[in-house]
matplotlib code that plots the C-alpha trace (Angstrom):
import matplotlib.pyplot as plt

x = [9.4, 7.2, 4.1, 4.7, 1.9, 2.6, 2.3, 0.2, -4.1, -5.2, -7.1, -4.2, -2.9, -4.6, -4.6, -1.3, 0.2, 3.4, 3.8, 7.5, 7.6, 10.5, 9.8, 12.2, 15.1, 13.7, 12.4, 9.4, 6.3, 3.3, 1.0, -2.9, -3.5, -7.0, -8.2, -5.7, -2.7, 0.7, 4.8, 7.8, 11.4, 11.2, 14.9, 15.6, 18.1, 19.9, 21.3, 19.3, 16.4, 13.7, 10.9, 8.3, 8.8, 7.7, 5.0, 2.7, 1.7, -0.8, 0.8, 4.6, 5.9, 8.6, 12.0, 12.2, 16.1, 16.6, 13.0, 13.4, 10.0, 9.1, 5.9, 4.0, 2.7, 5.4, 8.6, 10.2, 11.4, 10.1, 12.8, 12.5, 14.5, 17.4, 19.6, 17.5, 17.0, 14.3, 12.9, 11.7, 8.0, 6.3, 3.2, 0.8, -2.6, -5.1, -7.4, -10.7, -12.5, -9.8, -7.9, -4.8, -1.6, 0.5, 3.5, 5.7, 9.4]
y = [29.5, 26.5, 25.7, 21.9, 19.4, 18.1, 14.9, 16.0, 17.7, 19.9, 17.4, 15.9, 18.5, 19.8, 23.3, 25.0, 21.7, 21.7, 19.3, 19.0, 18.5, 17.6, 19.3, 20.0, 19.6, 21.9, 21.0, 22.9, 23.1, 23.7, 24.9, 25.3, 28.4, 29.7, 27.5, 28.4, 26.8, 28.5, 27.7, 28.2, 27.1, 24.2, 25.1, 27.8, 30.3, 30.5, 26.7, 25.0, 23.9, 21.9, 24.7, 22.1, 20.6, 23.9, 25.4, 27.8, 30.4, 33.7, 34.3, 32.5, 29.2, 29.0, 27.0, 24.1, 24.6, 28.3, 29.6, 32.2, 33.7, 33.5, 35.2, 32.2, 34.0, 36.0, 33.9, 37.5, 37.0, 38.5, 41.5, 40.1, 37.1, 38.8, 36.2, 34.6, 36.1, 35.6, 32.6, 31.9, 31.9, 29.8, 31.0, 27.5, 27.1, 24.8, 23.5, 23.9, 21.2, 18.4, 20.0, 19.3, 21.7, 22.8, 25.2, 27.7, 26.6]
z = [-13.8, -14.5, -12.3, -11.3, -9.6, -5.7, -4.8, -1.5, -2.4, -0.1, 1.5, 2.6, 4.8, 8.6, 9.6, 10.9, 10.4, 7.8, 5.0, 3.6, -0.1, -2.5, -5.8, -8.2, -5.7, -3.5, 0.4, 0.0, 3.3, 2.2, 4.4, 5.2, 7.2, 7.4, 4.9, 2.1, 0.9, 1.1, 0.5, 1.6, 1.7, 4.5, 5.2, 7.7, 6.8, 10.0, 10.6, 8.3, 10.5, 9.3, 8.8, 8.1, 11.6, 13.2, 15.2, 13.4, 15.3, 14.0, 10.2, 11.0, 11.1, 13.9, 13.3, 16.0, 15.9, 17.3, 16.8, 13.6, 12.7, 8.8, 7.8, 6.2, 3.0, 2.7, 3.5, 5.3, 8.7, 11.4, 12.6, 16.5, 15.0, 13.0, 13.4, 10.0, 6.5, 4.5, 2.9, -0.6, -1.0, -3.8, -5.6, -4.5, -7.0, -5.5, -8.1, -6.2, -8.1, -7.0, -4.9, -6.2, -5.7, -8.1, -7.4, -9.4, -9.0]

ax = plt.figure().add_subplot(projection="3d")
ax.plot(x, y, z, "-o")
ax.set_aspect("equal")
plt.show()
């Protein structure tokens, strides 16, 4: 695994709002949740819904498509949703001093 820069800082994203990424050939939201930075795999395991279009709601980001629950920092879905699987989570580093993002792919 190899820790690669984003193109997004921390300033650019807003609370609870997802930010898709392509990194690596991976669709990757990145998310600002309580004033830290998470990732996950922007595409939903069920259908392939665009995660970074959803809602956040408490710790889970909601596909738009059929409304699977992934835990944000964790990328496991949420068992009232069993129609999806889990997700891949990405260790995110913000580099307080610029905040830049790097993530482990």
């Amino acid at each position: 695994m190899t820790m690669e820069k984003l193109s997004v800082k921390k300033s650019d994203l807003h609370e609870d709002v997802p930010k898709k990424v392509e990194i690596g050939g991976k669709a990757i939201a990145v998310i600002l949740h309580k004033g830290k930075v998470y990732a996950i795999n922007a595409i939903c395991t069920h259908k392939g819904g665009p995660l970074d279009e959803g809602k956040v709601e408490q710790d889970e980001i909601i596909c738009p498509w059929h409304h699977g629950r992934f835990n944000i920092m964790t990328g496991k879905a949420n068992s009232n949703t069993p129609w999806v699987k889990d997700t891949q989570e990405y260790k995110i580093i913000t580099d307080e001093t610029t905040g830049e993002l790097s993530v482990e792919i």
